[in-house]
N, C-alpha and C positions, 0 to 999 in steps of 0.2 A: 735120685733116679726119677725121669720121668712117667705120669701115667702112662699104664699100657693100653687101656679102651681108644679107640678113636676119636670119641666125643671128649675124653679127656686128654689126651694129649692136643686133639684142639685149640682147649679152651687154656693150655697151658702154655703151650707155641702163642695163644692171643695176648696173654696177660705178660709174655715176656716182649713180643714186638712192641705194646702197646709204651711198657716200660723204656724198651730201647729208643722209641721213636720221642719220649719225651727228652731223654736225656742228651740226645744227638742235636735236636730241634733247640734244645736249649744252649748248647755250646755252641751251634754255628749264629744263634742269635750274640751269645756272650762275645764271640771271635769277632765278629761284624762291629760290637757297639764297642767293644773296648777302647778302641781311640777317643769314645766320647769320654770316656774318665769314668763310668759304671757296671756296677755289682749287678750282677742278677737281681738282686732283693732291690738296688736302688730304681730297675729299669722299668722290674715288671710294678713295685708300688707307681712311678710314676705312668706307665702307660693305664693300671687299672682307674688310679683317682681320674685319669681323661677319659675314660670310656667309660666309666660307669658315674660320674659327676664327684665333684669334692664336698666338702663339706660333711665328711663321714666320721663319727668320733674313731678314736685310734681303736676304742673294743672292735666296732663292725669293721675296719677296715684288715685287721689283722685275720677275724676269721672270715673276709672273701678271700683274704691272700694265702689262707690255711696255713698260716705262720704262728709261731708266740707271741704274745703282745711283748715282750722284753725285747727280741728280735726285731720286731717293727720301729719299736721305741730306737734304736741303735740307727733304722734305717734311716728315722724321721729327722731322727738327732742332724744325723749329715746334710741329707737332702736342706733343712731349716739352713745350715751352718752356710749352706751354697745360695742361699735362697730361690731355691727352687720350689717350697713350699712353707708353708704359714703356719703355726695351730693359733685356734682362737678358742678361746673358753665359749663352751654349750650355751645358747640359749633357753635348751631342756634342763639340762642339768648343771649344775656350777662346778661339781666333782671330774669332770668329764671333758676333757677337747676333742673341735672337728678339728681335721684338716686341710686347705685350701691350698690349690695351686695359684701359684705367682706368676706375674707379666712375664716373668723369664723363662719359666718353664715349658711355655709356646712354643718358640722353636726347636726347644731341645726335644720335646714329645712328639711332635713331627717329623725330626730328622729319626726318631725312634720306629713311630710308625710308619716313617717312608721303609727303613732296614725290614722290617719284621713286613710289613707285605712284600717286598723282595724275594725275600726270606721262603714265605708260604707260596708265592707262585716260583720258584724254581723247584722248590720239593715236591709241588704234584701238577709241576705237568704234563701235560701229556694223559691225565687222567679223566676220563670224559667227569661231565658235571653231574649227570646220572648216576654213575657211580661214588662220587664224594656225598651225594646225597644219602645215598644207600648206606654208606660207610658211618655217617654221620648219624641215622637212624639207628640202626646198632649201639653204638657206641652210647646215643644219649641212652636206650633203656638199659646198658649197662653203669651209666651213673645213676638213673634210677634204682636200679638193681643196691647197687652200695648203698644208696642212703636208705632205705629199707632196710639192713643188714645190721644187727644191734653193735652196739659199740664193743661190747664184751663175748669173748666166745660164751656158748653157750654152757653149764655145766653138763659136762656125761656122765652119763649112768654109771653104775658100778659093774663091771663086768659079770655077767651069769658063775657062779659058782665062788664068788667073792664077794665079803660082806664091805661095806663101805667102813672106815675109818670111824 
């Protein structure tokens, strides 16, 4: 059942659009790319190593993709098998690989990034820029909000008239 206050039925209608609009935004991406032959996991690893540069060891890339490294490992496995991308052992560390995109991966990440801006201007238009700004100030202080939020709930009290365990 949802909150009854206002403020909280809100912020629970917010946390559920926020939800649906990722889930949506990512099927119409998955529907669009699927004829290139990839996964979700295979699209967004390659669109992130091109926008945020390669040569990432598999630890950092896994936690900006907020995945498992065993999962990454799976994605990398393929993407390598296609040659779409490279690992080379660390020049920091020798336990450790980065990952590099390949000559080939060029146009496939472009034909990615042509879809997915497609993608983002037919979902908001129509939406003045003013207000995707707005939208978007919000939004970041609420991933602020999260990362401040401890990882673990917090312990509760023991209720008034109950001794704790």
């Amino acid at each position: 059942m949802p909150p009854r206050s206002s403020l909280a039925q809100t912020q629970w209608v917010l946390g559920n659009t926020i939800g649906l609009i990722a889930r949506r935004w990512r099927a119409k991406m998955d529907g669009r790319i699927a004829s290139f032959g990839l996964t979700e996991a295979r699209w967004r690893t390659l669109l992130h190593m091109a926008r945020n540069g390669d040569g990432l060891t598999q630890k950092v890339l896994a936690a900006r993709l907020v995945i498992e490294a065993p999962t990454l490992v799976r994605t990398l496995d393929w993407l390598e098998k296609e040659g779409l991308v490279e690992r080379r052992g660390s020049p920091h560390d020798r336990r450790s690989k980065t990952v590099h995109l390949t000559e080939k991966a060029g146009p496939l990440v472009r034909a990615i990034e042509d879809v997915a801006s497609g993608v983002r201007a037919e979902m908001m238009a129509g939406i003045p820029e003013a207000e995707l700004a707005a939208c978007l100030g919000v939004l970041g202080r609420l991933v602020e909000g999260l990362a401040a939020l401890p990882d673990e709930a917090p312990e509760k009290e023991p209720e008034r008239g109950h001794r704790a365990a």
